[in-house]
C-alpha positions in Angstrom: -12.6 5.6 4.5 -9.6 4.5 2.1 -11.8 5.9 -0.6 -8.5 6.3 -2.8 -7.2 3.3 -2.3 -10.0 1.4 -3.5 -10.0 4.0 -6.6 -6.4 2.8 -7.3 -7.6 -0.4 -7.3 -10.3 -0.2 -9.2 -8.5 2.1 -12.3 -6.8 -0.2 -14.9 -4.4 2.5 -15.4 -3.6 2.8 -11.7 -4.2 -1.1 -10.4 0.0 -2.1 -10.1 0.5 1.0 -8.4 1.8 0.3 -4.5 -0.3 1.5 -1.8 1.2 1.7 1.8 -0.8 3.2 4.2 0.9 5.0 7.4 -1.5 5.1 10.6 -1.6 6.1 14.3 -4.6 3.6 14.1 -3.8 -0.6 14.4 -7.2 -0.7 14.2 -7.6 0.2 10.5 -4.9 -2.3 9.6 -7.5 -4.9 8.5 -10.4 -2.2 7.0 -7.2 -0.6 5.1 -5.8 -4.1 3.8 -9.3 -5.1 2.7 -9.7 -1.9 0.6 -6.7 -2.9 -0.8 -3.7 -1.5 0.4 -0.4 -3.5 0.3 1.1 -2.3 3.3 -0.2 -1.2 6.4 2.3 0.1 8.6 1.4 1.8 12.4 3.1 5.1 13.3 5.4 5.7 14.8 7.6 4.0 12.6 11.6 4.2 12.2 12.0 5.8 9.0 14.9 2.8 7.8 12.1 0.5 8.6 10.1 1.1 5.5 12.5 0.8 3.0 12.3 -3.2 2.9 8.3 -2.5 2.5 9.1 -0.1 -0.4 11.7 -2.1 -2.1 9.9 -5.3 -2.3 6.8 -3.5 -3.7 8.8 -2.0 -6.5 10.3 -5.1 -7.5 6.8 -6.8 -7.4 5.8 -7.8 -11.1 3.4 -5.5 -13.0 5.2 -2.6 -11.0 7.1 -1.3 -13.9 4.2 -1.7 -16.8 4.7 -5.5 -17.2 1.9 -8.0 -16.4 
């Protein structure tokens, strides 16, 4: 499980990209965080509700290219 998300994090190319996963599950939250998602965020979920999420992961630095 999360088999893409540790590929993201494991790609040099790919590593600053922001990975929120969206689950029925609370369960995973800790297997999902460990294969390194940023986020984990349990459905259902108010759609407003992940834009602070989203917003402060694009503004993290290395984002946008820069390390």
């Amino acid at each position: 499980m999360f088999e893409g998300c540790k590929h993201v994090r494991s790609d040099q190319a790919l590593e600053t990209l922001p990975v929120i996963i969206l689950s029925a599950d609370s369960e995973l939250k800790t297997t999902a965080l460990a294969a390194g998602a940023d986020r984990f965020v349990t459905k259902p979920f108010e759609l407003h509700g992940l834009g602070c999420p989203v917003e402060e992961l694009l503004a993290r630095p290395g984002f946008w290219g820069h390390r």
